[in-house]
N, C-alpha and C positions, 0 to 999 in steps of 0.2 A: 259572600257578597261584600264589594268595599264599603266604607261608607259612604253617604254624598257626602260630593265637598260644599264649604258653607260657601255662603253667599255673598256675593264680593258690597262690601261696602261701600255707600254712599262716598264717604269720602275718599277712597282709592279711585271711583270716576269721577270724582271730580276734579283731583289730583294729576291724574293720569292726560284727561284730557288739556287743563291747565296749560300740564307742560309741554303738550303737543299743538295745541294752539300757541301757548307763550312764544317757543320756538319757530315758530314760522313767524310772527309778529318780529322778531329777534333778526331774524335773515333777512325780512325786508327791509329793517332799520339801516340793517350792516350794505346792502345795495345803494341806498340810499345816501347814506354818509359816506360810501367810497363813490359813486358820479359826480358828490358836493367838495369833495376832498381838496381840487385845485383849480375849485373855482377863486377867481376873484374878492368875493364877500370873506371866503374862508383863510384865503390867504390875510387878509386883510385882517382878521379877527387873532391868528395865529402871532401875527407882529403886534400886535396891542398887547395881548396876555404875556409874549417876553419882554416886551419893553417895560412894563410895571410889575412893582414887586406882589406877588412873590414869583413871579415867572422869570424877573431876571433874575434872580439869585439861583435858578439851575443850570447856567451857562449851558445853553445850548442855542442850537442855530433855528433855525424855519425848519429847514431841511432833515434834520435829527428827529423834529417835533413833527414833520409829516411820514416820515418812516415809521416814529412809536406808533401814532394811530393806524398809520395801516396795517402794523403788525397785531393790534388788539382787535385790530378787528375783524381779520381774518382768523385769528384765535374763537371772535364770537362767533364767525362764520362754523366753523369746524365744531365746536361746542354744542351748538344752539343747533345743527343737522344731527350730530349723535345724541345729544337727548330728546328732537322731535320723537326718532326710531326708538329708542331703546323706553320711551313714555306709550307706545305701542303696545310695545311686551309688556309694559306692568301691568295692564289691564288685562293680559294673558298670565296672571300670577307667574311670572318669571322673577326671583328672589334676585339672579345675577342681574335682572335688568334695575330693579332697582338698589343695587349697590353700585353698579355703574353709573345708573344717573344722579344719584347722591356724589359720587367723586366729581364729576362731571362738574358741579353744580357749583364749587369752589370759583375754577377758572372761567366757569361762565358769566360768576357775577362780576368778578375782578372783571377780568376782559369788557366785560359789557357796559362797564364806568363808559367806557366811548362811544357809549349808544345812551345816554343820559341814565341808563343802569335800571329804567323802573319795572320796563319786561323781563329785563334777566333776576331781577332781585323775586319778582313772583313766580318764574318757573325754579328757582333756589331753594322758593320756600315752599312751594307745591311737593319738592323733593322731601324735604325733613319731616312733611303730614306721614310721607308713608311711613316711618317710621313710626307713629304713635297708634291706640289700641284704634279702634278694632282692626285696623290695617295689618299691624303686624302679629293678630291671631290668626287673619285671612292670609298672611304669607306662608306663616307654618302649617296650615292646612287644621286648624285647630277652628272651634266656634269661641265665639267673643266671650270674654270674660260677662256674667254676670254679676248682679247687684244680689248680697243676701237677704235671701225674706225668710219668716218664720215655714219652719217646716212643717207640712202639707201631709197629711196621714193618706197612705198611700191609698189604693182602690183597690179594692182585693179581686180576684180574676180568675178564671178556669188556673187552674194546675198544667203545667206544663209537662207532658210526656218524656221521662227519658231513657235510655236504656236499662236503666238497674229497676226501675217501675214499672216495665215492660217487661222483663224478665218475673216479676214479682207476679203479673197479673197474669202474663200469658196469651197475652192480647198480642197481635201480630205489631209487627212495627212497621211503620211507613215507610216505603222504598226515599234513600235520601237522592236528593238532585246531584247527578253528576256534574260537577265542575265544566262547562265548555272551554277548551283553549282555542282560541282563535290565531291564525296561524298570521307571521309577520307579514304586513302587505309589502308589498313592491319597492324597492327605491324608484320614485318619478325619473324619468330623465331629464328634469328643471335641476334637478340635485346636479348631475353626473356634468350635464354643461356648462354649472354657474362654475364648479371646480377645475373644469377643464380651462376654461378660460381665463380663471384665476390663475393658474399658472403658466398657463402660456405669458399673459402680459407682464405680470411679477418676472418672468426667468429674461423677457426682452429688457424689460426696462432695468435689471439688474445686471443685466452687460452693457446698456447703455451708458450705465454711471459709473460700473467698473473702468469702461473706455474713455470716458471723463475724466476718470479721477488720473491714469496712466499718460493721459494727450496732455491735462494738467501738470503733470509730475515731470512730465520730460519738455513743455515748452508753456512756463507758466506768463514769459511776459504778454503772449495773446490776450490771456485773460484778463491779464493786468491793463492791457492798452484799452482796450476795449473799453473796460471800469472808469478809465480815467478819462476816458471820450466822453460817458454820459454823464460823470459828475466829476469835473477836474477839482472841483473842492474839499475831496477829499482828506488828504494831506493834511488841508489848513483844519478839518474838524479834528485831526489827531487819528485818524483811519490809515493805520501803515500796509504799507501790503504784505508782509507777513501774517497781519490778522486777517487781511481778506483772505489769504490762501489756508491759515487756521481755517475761519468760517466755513471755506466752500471745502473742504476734507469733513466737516464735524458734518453738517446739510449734507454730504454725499455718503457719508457712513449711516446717519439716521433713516435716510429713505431706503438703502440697502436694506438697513434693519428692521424697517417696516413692510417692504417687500417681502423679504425671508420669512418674516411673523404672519403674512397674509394665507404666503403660500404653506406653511405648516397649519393654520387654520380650516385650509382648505383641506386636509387631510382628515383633519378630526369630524369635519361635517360628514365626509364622504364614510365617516364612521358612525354615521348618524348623533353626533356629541350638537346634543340642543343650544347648550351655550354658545360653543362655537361658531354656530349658523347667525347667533346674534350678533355675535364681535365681526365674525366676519360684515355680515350686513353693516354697522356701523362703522367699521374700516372702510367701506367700496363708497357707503354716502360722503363719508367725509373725501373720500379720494375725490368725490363727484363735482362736489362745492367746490374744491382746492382749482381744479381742471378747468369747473368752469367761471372762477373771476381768474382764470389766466389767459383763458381762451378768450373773455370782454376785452382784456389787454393787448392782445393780439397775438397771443402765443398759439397761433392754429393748431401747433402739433400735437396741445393736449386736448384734442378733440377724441380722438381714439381713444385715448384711455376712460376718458367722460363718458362717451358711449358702451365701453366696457364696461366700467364701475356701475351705471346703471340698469343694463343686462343684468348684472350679477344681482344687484339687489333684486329687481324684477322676481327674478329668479326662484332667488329663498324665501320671500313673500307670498308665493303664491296659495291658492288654498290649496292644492293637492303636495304639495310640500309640508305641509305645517303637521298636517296628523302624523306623516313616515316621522317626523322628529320626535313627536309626543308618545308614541305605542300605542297609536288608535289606528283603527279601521278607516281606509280614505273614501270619502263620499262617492257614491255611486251615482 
């Protein structure tokens, strides 16, 4: 018989939840400050802080200074959705969920300076609770360290029967409990379609960018006129187009890369690999948030994958998935 596992402590729920409530506080901030982003007031406030020191001493424009924040904050966005998920699984004693949300927890605070930084600075530190005792006895499957007190003279007790005692007296011996093996249940088919359509979408959208990257390479001043239509100031910021066509090669190798890493994830679930099912899951949310402040913007066509990304979470979430991952019996 195993033993029982001990009992999750206090402060791992409160931890856990912390960073799952923090993080939704977190995405709403990040909503919030990208609808405020070119208003009026904000514009208005963005030209004060470079005109006086020390804002102007980092020579940059308006324009430079509304890209960093929207790039930090879509940072918070992605950050602050994979450790909502992954502050889930801690509460499910998963050790990789919280070594993820502890790496995690870095770029969430940095990033989150653009959201006044006070919700991401406590879902940061909710992360480092899990590391101290009794948390991280309850990670190793171990009971919490004790305080020592003087030793307790034991209670003395019937005698325990064993074979060489029992041989000795002659007395029969008691039939031992056969071990039950219970046989592996089913892979759900929530498993077999979240994988399925993990790669279908990853193998589209990897020729999409491949054909990108190739319509690029063979007629790049498209791209370049284009660029230069919605922001001719370019230039004057010191933006050549050689680095614009760096940047959209290095962004069309990354998403490739993230692609390919999805879809090999997808593989290792369908091998029942527990961890996997999580990366995966917090890959497909963050693809989810990304899709959709693109699709606010009006990029329609990330609407398909948004709705795919969150099928697939659906998916690996569900309760009759969770036990095929664990080695349990799925509820009846």
């Amino acid at each position: 018989m195993s033993e029982p596992t001990p009992e999750r402590p206090r402060q791992v729920t409160m931890a856990g939840w912390l960073i799952m409530v923090g993080s939704a506080f977190a995405l709403g901030l990040v909503v919030q400050r990208l609808s405020e982003l070119h208003t009026l007031e904000n514009l208005q406030r963005i030209d004060r802080m470079l005109a006086e020191p020390p804002g102007s001493e980092l020579g940059i424009s308006a324009d430079a200074m509304l890209t960093a924040l929207r790039t930090l904050l879509m940072v918070t966005a992605g950050c602050a959705t994979a450790a909502g998920i992954l502050g889930y699984h801690v509460l499910r004693r998963s050790r990789s969920a919280r070594l993820a949300v502890t790496v995690l927890a870095v770029p969430l605070f940095l990033a989150g300076l653009a959201t006044n930084g006070f919700i991401t600075s406590v879902v940061a530190a909710s992360a480092a609770i899990l590391w101290l005792q009794p948390a991280r006895s309850w990670f190793d499957g171990k009971p919490p360290p004790e305080r020592r007190t003087a030793p307790t003279p034991a209670s003395a007790g019937p005698p325990v029967p064993t074979a060489f005692s029992t041989h000795l007296t002659g007395a029969p011996a008691a039939p031992m409990p056969s071990p039950v093996i219970a046989g592996a249940p089913a892979r759900p088919p929530a498993v077999l379609w979240a994988c399925v359509l993990t790669w279908v979408c990853t193998a589209f959208v990897t020729v999409g960018l491949v054909a990108s990257a190739v319509a690029l390479a063979v007629s790049p001043d498209l791209m370049l006129d284009e660029v230069h239509k919605d922001n001719p100031d370019l230039a004057a910021q010191g933006v050549s187009d050689d680095l614009l066509l760096v940047a959209t090669y290095v962004m069309i190798a990354g998403l490739v890369l993230w692609c390919v890493s999805a879809a090999g994830l997808a593989v290792l679930v369908l091998r029942r690999v527990d961890w996997a099912r999580i990366v995966l899951v917090v890959s497909a949310a963050t693809c989810a948030v990304f899709c959709l402040v693109g699709s606010a913007v009006g990029a329609f066509v990330l609407v398909a994958p948004l709705l795919a990304s969150v099928f697939v979470v659906v998916m690996l979430v569900r309760a009759d998935t969770r036990p095929w991952f664990e080695r349990r019996e799925l509820p009846r």
